[in-house]
N, C-alpha and C positions, 0 to 999 in steps of 0.2 A: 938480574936476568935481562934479556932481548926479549922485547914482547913487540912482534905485531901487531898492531889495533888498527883493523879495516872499518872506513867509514870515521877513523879519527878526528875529523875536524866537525862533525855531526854532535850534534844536542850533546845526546846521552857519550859520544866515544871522544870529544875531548875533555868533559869531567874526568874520564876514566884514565886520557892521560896525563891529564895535570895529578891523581892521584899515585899515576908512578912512577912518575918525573920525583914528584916529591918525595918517594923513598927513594930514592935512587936507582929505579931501575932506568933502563933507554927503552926506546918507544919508537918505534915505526912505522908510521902512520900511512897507510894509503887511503887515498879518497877521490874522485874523480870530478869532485864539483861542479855537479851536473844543474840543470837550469830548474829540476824542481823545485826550489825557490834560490832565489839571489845567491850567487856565491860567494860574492862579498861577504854576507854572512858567517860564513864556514872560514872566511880567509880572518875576520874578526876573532873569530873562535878561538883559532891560534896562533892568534898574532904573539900572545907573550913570551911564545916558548919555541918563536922560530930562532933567537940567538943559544938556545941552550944547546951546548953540545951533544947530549944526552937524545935530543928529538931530531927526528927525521923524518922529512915529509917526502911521498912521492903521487903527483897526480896521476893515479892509473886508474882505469876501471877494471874491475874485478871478471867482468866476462870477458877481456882480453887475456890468453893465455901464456903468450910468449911477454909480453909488459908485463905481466905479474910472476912472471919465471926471473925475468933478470933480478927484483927484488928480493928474491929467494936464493938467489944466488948472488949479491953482491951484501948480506948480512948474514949474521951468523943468528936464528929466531931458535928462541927457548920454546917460546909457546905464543899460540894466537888466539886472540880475539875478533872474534869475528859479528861487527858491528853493523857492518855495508850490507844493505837492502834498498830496494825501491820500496816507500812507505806510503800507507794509506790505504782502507780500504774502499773508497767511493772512485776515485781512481784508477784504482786494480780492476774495477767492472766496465772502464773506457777500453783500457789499454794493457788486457788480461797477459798478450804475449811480452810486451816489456816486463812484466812481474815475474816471468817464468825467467826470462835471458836472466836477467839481473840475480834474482833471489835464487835461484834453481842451477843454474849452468854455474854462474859465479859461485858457490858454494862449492859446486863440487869442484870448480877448479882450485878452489883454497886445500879442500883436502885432499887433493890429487898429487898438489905436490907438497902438502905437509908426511904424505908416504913416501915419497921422492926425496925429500931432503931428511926424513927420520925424527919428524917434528911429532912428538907425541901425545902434547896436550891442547885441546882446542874447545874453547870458550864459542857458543854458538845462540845466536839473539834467535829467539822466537818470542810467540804473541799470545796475548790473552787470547785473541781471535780464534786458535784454533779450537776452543770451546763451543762457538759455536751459539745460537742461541738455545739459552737452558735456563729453567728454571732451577734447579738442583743444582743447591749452594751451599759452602762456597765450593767453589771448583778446584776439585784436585788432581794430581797428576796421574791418578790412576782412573782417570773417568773416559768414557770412547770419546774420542775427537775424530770421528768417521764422518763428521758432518758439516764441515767446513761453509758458512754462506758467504763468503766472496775467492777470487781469484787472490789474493793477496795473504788471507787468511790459508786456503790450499796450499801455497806455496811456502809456506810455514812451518807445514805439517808436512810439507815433502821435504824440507830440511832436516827436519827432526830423523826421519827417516833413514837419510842418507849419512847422518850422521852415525844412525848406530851399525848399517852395514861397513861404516868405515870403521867403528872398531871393531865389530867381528871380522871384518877379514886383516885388518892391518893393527890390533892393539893402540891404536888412537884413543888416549882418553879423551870421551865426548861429553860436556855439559852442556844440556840444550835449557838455557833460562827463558821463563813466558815470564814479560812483563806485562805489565798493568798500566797502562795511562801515564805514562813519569811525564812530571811537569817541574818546574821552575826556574832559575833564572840560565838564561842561554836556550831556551827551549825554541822546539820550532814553529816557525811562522805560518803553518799550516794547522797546527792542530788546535782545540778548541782553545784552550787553555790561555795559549799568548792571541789568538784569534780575538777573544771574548775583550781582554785587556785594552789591544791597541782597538777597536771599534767605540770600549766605551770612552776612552782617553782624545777620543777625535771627536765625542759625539757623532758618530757615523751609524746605522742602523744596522743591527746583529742578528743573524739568523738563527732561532730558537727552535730545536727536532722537537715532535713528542712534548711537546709544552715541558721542557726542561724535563719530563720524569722521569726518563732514563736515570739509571745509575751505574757512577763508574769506582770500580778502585784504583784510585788519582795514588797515585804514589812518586815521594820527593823525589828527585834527582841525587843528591846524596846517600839516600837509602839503596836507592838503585847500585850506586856505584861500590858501595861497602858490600853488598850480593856478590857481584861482577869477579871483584875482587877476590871475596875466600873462593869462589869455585874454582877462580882460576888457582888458587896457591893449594887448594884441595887436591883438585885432580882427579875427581872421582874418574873409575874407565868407564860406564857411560851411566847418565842420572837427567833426569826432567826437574827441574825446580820450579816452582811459582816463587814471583819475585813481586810481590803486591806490597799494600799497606792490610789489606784484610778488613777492609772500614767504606764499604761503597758507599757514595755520596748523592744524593741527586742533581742531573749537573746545573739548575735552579739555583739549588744551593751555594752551590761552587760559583755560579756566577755573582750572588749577593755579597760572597764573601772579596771578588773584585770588586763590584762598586762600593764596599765598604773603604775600603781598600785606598781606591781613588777619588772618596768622597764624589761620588758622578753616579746618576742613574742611566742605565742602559733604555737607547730606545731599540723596542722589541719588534721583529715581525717571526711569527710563531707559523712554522711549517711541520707537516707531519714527517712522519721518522722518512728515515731514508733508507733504500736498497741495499745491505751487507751490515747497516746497524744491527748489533745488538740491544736490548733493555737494560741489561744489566752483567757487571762483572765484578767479578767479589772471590779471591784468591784465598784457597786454605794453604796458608804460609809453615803449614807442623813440621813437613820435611825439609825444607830449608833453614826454618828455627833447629833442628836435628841434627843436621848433616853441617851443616854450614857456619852456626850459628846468627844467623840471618834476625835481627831485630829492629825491621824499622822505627827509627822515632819519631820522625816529624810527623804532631796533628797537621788534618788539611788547612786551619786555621791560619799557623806557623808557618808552613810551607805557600800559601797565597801569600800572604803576606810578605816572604821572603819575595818570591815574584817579581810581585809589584814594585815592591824599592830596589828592584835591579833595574825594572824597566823603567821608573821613572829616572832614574842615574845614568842610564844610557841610552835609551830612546833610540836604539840602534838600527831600527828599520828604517824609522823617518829619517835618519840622520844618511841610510845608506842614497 
């Protein structure tokens, strides 16, 4: 198959094209490699697979309509993935109208013209965020997400949205997947995960929310991408999955399990929670185990661990 993958050279969307490179699908990546962090980065990402004939990169951004028409019209796309977001939610409450352009316009221009060219299955990134903070756990896809507390998390939930008036008006199969926290190697240099690593790896001082006791459901990057994967070869015509590990962590924990890690202790300075945090996220995974057959493996344990011995082998920030 022709798959689209927006936001390709990103964390999570070049696993996911390295995993269909490797059956042999082609892959057409757009990504705009924007300055939210280093784009070297993302140019690292897929350096391996810029000589495969099979992959195709195009720098576009996704809220430009006629740049992402001529991509639509110089491939022939089976089906899309649609990876490309502006991320983060502490940032979504700076700079709430970039979240909407990006997350919101750019979405619908993906399915605008996947009706326009007859493209009828479409793979769509959503968040644990749009949960919301809740106690009542674990969270499942039939629970109200009417309550969104950041701009970034909103605009998640208005994905999801637009996604299913695209299949009732135009028969688009839509799967909108809420990930969990995905971390490991290739991860991004914003979120806690590689944040917590390269801080204790410099001895640098690490900023701690909530005295660590938040908790997240940290879910590997391989698990992630084996999800990614069946909805798209599934094709349900339209379905919400949780795409977690189902195993919240507190992120204390998580972090002891880095300086185990890198044999280094972290030095701390401990601030209260922040503005659009949640406490805690913790995914009931039944219908994706169901539908999908969705079974992550990796303990959190496994998965730091993998981590770390990517970061210590490539040291890719420091090195950018």
């Amino acid at each position: 198959m022709n798959i689209l993958v927006t936001g390709g050279a990103g964390f999570i969307g070049s696993h996911v094209s390295d995993f269909l490179l490797n059956r042999e699908d082609e892959v057409i990546v757009v990504d705009n490699f924007n300055d939210y962090y280093n784009p070297l980065i993302k140019e690292r990402n897929i350096a391996h697979n810029i000589k495969n004939p099979k992959f195709k990169i195009y720098n576009v951004d996704i809220t430009d309509f006629e740049s992402l028409k001529k991509v639509f019209e110089e491939n022939k796309i089976d089906k899309v993935i649609h990876l490309a977001a502006r991320a983060g939610v502490r940032p979504s409450i700076v700079d709430p109208f970039l979240y909407e352009s990006v997350n919101i316009r750019g979405t619908l221009n993906l399915l605008e013209l996947c009706r326009e060219f007859g493209i009828n299955v479409f793979i769509l990134a959503s968040s644990s965020s749009v949960y919301g903070d809740r106690t009542n756990v674990p969270f499942k896809e039939t629970d109200n997400v009417d309550n969104p507390i950041s701009p970034y998390a909103a605009s998640k939930k208005a994905i999801e949205l637009l996604g299913y008036t695209y299949h009732h008006l135009y028969k688009i199969k839509v799967s909108c997947l809420r990930f969990f926290t995905v971390y490991g190697p290739r991860g991004r240099p914003d979120m806690m995960p590689l944040i917590f690593t390269e801080k204790i790896a410099k001895d640098q001082e690490l900023e701690l929310y909530a005295e660590g006791k938040q908790k997240r459901d940290f879910t590997y990057i391989e698990d992630i991408v084996l999800g990614i994967v069946s909805a798209l070869d599934h094709g349900y015509d339209y379905e919400i999955f949780n795409l977690g590990n189902s195993n919240p962590v507190e992120t204390k924990y998580f972090l002891s399990l880095i300086e185990k890690e890198l044999g280094k202790k972290a030095k701390i300075k401990t601030l209260p929670a922040q503005k659009g945090d949640v406490q805690l996220t913790y995914a009931d995974i039944t219908k994706a185990k169901e539908l999908l057959g969705y079974n992550p493996k990796t303990r959190v344990e496994q998965g730091v661990k993998n981590m770390v011995d990517w970061y210590k082998q490539s040291q890719y920030i420091e090195k950018i």
